[in-house]
Wavefront OBJ file of the C-alpha trace (Angstrom):
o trace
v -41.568 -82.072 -59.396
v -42.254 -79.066 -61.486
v -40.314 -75.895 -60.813
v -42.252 -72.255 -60.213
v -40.615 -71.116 -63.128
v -41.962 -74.143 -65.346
v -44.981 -74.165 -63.638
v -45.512 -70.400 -64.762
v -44.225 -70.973 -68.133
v -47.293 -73.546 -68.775
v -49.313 -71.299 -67.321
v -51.135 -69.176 -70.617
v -50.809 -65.463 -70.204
v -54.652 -64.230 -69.563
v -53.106 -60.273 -70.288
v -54.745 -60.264 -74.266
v -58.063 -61.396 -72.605
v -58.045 -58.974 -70.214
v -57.325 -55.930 -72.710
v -59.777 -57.370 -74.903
v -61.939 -57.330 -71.890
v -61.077 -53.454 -70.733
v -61.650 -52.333 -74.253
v -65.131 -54.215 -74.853
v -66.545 -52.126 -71.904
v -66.234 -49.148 -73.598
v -67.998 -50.168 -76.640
v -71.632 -49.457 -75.632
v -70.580 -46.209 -74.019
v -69.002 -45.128 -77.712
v -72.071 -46.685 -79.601
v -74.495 -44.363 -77.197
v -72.263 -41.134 -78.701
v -71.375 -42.013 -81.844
v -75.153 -43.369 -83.023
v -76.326 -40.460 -80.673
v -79.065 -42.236 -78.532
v -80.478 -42.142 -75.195
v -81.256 -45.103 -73.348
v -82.220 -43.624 -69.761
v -79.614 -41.411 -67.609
v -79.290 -43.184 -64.935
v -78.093 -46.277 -67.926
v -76.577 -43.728 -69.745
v -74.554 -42.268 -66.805
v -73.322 -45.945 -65.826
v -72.926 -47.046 -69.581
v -70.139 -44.067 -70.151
v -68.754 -44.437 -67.002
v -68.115 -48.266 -67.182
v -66.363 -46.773 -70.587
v -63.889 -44.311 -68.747
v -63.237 -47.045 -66.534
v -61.968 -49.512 -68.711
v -59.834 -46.569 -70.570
v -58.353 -45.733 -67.164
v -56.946 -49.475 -67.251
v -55.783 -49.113 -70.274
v -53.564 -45.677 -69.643
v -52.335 -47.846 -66.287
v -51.197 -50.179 -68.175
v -49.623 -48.069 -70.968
v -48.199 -45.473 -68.524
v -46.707 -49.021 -66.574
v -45.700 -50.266 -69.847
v -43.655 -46.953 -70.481
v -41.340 -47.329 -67.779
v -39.050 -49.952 -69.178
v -38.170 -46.962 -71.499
v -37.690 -44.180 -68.933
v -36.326 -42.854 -65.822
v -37.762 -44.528 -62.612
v -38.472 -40.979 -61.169
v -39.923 -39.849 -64.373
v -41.636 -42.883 -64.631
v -43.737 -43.021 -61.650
v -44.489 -38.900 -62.163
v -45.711 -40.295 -66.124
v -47.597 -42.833 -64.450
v -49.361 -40.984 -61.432
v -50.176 -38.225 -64.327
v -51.743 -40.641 -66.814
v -53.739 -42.514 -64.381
v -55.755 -39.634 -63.271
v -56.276 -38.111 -66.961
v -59.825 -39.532 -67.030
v -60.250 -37.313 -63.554
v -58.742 -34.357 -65.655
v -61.243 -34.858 -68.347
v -64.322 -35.172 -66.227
v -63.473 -32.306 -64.204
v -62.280 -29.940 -67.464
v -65.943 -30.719 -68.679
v -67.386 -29.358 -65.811
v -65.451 -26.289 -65.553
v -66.285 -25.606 -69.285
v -69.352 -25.635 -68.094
v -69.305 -23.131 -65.425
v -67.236 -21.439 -67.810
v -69.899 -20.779 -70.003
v -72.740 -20.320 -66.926
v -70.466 -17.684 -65.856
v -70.181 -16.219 -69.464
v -73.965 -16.207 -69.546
v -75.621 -15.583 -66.117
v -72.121 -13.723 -63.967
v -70.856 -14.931 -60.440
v -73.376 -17.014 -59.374
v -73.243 -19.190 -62.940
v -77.382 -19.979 -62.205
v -80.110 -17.535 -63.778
v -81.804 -15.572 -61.376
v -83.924 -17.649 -58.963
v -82.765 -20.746 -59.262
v -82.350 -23.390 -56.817
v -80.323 -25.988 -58.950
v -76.263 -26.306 -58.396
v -73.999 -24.499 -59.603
v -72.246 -25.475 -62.812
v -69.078 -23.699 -61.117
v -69.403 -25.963 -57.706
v -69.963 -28.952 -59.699
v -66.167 -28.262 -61.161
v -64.751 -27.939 -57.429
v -66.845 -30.687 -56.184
v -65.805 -33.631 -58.274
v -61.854 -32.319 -57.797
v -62.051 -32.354 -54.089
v -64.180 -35.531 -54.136
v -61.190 -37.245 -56.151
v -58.616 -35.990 -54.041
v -60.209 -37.024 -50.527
v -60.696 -40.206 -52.340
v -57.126 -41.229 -53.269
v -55.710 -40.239 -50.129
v -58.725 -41.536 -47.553
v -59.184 -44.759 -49.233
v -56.169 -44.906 -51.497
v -53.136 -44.589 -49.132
v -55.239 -46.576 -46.365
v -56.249 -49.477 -48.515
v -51.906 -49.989 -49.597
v -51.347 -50.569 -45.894
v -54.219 -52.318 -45.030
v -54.170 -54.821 -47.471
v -50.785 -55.974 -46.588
v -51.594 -55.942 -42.883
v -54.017 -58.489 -43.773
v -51.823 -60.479 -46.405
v -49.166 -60.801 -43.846
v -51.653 -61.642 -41.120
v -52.559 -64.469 -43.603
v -49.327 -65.525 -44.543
v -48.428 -63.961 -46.723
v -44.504 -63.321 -45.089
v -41.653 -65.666 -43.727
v -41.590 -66.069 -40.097
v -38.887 -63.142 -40.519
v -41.606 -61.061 -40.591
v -40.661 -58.884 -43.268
v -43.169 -58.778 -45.916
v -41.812 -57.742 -49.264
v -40.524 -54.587 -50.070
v -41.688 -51.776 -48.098
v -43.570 -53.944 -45.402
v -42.826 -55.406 -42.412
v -44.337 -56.621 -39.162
v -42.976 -58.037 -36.250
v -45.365 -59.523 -32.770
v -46.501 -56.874 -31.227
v -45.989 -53.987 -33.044
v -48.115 -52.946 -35.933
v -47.561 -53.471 -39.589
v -45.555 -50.905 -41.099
v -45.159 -49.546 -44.835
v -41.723 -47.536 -45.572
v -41.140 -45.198 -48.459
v -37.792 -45.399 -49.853
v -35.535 -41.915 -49.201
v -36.082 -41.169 -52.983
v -39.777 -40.726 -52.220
v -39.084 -37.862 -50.153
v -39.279 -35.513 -53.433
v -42.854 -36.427 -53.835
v -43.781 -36.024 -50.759
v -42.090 -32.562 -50.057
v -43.742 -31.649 -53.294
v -47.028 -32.115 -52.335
v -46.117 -30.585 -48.676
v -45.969 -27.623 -50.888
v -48.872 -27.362 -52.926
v -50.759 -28.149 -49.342
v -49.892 -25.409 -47.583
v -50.510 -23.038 -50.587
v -53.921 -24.937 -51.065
v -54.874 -24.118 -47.556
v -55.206 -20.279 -48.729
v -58.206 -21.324 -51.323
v -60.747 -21.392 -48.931
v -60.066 -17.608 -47.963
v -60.747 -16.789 -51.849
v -63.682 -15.879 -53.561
v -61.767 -17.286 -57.005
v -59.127 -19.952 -57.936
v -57.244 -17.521 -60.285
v -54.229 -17.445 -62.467
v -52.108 -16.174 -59.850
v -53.054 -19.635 -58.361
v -52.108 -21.310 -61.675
v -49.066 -19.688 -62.122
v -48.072 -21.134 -58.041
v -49.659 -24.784 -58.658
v -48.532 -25.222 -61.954
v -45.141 -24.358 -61.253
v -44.885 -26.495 -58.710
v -45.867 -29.443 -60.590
v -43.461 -28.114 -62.927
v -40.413 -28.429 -60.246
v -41.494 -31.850 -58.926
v -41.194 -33.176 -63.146
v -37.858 -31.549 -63.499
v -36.567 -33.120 -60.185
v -37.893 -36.776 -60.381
v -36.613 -36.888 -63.844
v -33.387 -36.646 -62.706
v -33.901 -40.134 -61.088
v -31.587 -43.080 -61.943
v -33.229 -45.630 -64.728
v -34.390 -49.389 -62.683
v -36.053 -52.516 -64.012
v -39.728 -51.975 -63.413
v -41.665 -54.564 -61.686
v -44.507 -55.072 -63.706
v -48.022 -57.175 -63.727
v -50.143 -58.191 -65.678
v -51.260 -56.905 -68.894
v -48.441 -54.286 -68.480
v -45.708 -56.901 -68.055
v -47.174 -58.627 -70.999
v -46.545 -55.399 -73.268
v -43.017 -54.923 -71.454
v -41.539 -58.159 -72.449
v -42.109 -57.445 -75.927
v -39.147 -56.309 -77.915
v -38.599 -52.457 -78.084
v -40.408 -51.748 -81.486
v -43.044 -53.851 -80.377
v -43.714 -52.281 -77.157
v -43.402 -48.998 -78.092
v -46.068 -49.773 -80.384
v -48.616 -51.747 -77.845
v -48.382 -48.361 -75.379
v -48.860 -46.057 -77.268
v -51.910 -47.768 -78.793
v -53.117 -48.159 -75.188
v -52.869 -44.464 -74.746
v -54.422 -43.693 -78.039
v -57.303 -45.973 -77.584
v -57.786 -44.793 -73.864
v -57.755 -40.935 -75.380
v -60.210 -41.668 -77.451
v -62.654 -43.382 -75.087
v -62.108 -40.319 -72.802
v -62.538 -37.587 -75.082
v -65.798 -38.938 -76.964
v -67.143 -40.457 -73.189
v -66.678 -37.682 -70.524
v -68.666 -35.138 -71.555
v -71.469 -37.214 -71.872
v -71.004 -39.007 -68.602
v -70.640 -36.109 -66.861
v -74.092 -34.212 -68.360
v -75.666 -37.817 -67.748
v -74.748 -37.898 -64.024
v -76.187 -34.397 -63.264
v -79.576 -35.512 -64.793
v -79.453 -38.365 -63.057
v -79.608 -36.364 -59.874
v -82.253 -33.951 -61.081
v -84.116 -37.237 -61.680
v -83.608 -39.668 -59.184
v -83.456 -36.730 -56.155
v -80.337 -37.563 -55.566
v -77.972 -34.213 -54.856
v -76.245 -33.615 -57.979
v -73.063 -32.307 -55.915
v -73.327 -35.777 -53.887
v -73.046 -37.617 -57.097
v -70.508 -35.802 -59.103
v -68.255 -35.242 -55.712
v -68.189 -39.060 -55.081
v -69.942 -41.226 -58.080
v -67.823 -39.436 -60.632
v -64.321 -39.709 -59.115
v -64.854 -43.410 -58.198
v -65.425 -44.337 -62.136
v -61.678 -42.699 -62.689
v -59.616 -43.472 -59.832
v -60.800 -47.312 -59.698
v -58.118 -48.634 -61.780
v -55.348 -47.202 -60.349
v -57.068 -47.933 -56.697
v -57.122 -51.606 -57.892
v -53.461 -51.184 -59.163
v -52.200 -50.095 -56.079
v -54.755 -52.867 -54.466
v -52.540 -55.882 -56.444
v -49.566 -54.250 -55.683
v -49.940 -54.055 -51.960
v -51.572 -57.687 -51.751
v -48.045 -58.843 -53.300
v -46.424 -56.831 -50.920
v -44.932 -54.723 -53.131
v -46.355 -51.457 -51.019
v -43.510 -48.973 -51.483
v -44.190 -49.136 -55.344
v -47.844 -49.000 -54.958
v -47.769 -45.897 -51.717
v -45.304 -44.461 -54.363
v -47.644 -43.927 -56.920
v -50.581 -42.784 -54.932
v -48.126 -40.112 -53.394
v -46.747 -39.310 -56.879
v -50.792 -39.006 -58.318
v -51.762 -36.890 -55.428
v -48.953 -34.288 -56.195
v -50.593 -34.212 -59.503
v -54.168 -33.773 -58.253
v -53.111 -30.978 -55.942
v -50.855 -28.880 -58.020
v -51.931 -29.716 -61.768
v -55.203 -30.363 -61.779
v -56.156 -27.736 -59.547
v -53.875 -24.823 -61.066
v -55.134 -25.746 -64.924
v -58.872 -25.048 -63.529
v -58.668 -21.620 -63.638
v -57.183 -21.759 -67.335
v -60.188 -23.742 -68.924
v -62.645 -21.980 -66.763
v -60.912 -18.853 -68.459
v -61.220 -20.226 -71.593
v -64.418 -21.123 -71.651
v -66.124 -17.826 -70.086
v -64.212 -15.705 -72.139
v -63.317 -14.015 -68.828
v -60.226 -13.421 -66.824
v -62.110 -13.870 -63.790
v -61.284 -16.849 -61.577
v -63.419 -19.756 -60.786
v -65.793 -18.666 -58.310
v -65.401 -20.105 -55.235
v -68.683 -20.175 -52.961
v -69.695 -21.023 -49.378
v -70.140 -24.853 -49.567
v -66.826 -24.964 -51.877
v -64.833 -22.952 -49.339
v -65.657 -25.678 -46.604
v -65.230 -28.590 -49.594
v -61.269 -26.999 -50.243
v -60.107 -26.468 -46.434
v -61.289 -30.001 -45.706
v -59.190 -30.988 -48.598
v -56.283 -29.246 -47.890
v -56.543 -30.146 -44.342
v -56.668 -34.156 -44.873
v -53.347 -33.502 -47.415
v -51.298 -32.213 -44.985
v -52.446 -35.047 -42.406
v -51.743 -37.441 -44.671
v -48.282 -35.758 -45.362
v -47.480 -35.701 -41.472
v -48.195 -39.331 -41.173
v -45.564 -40.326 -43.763
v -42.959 -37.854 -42.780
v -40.788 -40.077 -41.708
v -41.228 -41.516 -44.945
v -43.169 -44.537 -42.986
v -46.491 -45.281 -42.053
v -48.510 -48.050 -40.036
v -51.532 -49.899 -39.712
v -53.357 -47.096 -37.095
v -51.897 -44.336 -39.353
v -53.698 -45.953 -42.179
v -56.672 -46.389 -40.032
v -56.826 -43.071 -39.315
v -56.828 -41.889 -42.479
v -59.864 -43.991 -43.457
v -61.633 -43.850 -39.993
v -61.786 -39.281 -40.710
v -62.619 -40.059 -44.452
v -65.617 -42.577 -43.467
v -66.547 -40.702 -40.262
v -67.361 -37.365 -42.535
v -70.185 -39.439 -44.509
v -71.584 -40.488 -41.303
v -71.759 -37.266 -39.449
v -73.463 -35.744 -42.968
v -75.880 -38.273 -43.106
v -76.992 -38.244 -39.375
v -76.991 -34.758 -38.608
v -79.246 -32.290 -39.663
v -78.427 -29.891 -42.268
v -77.817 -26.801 -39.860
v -75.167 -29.009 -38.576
v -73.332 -30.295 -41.261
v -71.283 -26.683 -42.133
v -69.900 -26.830 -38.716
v -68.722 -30.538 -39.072
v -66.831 -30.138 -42.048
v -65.100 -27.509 -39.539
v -64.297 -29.693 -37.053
v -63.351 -31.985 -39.156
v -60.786 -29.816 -40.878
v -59.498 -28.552 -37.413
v -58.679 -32.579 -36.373
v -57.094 -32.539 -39.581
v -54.930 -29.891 -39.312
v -54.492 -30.088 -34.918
v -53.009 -33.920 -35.387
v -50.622 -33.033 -39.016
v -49.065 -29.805 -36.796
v -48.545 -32.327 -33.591
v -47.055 -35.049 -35.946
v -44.916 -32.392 -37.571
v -43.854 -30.947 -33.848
v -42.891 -34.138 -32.841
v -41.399 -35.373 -35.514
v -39.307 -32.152 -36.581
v -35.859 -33.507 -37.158
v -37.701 -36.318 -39.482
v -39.624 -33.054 -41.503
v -36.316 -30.998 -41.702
v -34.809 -34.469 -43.229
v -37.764 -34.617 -45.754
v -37.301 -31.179 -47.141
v -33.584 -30.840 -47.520
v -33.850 -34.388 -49.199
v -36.800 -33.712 -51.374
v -35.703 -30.169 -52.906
v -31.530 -30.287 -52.071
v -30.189 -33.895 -52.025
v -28.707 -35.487 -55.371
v -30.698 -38.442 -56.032
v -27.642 -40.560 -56.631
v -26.900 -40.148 -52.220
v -30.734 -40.837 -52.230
v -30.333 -43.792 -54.015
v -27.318 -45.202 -51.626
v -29.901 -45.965 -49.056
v -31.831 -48.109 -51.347
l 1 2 3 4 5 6 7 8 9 10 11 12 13 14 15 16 17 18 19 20 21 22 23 24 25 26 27 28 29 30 31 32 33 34 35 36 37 38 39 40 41 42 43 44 45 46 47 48 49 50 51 52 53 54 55 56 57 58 59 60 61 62 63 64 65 66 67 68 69 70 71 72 73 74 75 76 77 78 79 80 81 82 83 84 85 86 87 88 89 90 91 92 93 94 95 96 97 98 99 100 101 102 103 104 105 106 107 108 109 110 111 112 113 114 115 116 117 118 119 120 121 122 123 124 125 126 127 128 129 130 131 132 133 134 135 136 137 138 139 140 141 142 143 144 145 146 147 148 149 150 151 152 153 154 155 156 157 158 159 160 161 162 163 164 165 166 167 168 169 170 171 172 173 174 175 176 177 178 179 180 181 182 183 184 185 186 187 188 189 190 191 192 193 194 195 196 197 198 199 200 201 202 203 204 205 206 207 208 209 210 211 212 213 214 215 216 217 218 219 220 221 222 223 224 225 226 227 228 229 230 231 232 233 234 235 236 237 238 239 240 241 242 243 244 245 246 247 248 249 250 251 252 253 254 255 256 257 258 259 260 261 262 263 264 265 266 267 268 269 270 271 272 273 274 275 276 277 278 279 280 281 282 283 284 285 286 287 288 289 290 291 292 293 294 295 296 297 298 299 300 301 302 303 304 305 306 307 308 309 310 311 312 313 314 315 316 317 318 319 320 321 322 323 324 325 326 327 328 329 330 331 332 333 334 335 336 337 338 339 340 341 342 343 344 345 346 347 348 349 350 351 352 353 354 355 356 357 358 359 360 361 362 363 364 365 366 367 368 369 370 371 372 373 374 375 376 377 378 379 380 381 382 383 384 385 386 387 388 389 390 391 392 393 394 395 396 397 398 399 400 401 402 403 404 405 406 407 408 409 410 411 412 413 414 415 416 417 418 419 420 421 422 423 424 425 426 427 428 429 430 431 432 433 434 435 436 437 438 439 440 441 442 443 444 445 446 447 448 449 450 451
């Protein structure tokens, strides 16, 4: 009888295919900009983001690739950053856009009488949409996935499930964080509780910058001081690893070059496609840039993290998410104000309006939920749950109520959020005092020991 190891040595590695495959997508997107034509927007719109998608694989793969060479800290930070550059890139266009409305037309970004939306919301839109996305659906899916691959087997009888998961009769499936991943985690604890001030602004600022930014800039300085590890890669990113150093060097940072390239020539259009679409189609242009757009650049790594929890390897996948979120919150958000300055020739902030004030808070206040529920650096199947039941209940409510309505349930919604993170945090205070001093104070190699 054949051994697993011969049995997977006969086996042909599909990863070439597959990066053939990722790159071919893009092709008609690039043909559409380069040759300059127009098929139809709503063609157009899907063309270029099918394009973005299939360069998001290829930074995942890169930016996976990359940590054979680097610090497992660093590493997962590199990693969580270059997955969500296509988000950065679709949500810089916009902003240069309400950069320039604001340059030309003031505060409200729209000439006088107009009904349409606001280049300016459309910026804050699609980076809320993205966020609410990774966490709602992102952290959820990791747990729930391996519920269900342990439910079908996918464990011993010794009911522990790979690393991270475990489940024993009659208690529910649980995903643990290693200690280490208590720096993430207290990281983004911090750019929440700052974020929950945006919705009292009128502007995302500098000042706001100079907070956000520098706290992405303490979270990279920290996790690089993590201890190198053999990665555990997949796929198409394992196939680059095992090449020899020059090699692999090489195959990344063609991956990353390629991906750039897709981005840079793609987003723009995508993104100017997608608003016409709306205009249209009827379809609210905030609806699809808040929720069509993000979906085109966070599906790779969502699928990532899916593989990765269906082999049960959910700490590395919940990791990552964590690690990407921290980027979202603190990066993302604090450059904003730096292109929108940019771009309106202006020192004003990015306005901040109504709808956009009720968009943030509900943000901020499903972050720090989500931080409560891990902060005993664990999580379960109903915490999970939760997470997606408040993310899928909010499309519901908006889509049966009437509009009068729909203000006041974003409110509610953000009080839940924020009633249920301050009980978790109350009750599990000795866990959250734990979490800080180990994500800001504690060497990493004592965080390591409990490995």
């Amino acid at each position: 009888m054949s051994t697993p190891s011969a049995t997977t040595a006969r086996r042909p590695d599909r990863s070439p295919l597959v990066v053939a495959l990722a790159a071919a997508v893009a092709v008609p997107g690039l043909v559409l900009h380069v040759v300059g034509i127009s098929l139809s927007h709503p063609v157009d719109a899907l063309l270029y983001g099918v394009a973005i998608v299939g360069a998001a694989f290829l930074l995942s793969w890169a930016a996976e690739a990359a940590q054979v060479d680097i610090s497992a800290g660093l590493a997962i930070a590199l990693l969580a950053l270059v997955a969500v550059l296509p988000e950065y890139a679709v949500d810089f266009v916009f902003t240069i856009q309400g950069g320039e409305a604001y340059a030309q037309y003031g505060p409200t970004c729209l000439p006088p009488g107009s009904t349409e939306q606001s280049p300016c919301g459309l910026a804050l839109a699609n980076m809320t949409g993205a966020n609410r996305i990774l966490v709602g659906v992102g952290w959820a899916l990791v747990v729930l996935l391996a519920a269900v691959r342990l439910r079908r087997g996918g464990a011993d009888a010794g009911q522990e499930g790979g690393a991270g998961t475990s489940h024993r009769p009659g208690h529910p499936t649980r995903v643990t964080l290693q200690r280490t991943d208590a720096v993430p985690l207290v990281f983004l604890l911090l750019a929440t509780l700052y974020s929950l001030t945006l919705p009292l602004r009128v502007s995302i600022t500098l000042i706001d910058t100079l907070v956000l930014v520098g706290i992405f800039v303490l979270y990279s300085i920290r996790v690089a001081k993590a201890p190198a590890e053999d990665p555990d890669l997949i796929g198409p990113s394992a196939w680059v690893g095992r090449m020899d150093a020059g090699k692999r060097r090489t195959g990344y940072i063609a991956f990353f070059v390629a991906a750039a390239v897709i981005i840079v020539l793609c987003a723009e259009p995508f993104a100017e496609s997608l608003v016409q679409t709306g205009t249209e189609l009827g379809i609210s242009q905030f609806f699809l840039v808040q929720w069509l757009a993000p979906l085109a650049s966070e599906a790779p790594e969502l699928l990532v993290a899916g593989l990765y929890a269906w082999r049960l390897k959910t700490t590395d996948a919940l990791a990552t998410l964590v690690s990407s979120k921290v980027n979202q919150w603190s990066l993302l958000v604090g450059t904003l104000p730096i292109v929108f300055a940019l771009s309106a020739g202006s020192l004003h902030g990015l306005p901040v309006d109504t709808v956009q004030r009720e968009e943030l808070l509900i943000t901020a206040a499903q972050s720090l939920f989500a931080v409560a529920l891990l902060v005993t650096l664990s999580i379960t199947v109903y915490g999970a749950l939760s997470l997606l039941g408040l993310f899928v209940a909010q499309f519901v409510l908006a889509a049966t109520l009437p509009a009068p309505l729909q203000e006041l349930e974003l409110l509610i919604l953000s009080a839940v959020y924020v009633a249920a993170a301050i009980v978790l945090f109350v009750r599990q205070r000795h866990a959250l005092v734990a979490l800080v001093r180990d994500g800001l104070r504690t060497p990493y190699a004592e965080l390591t020991e409990a490995k």
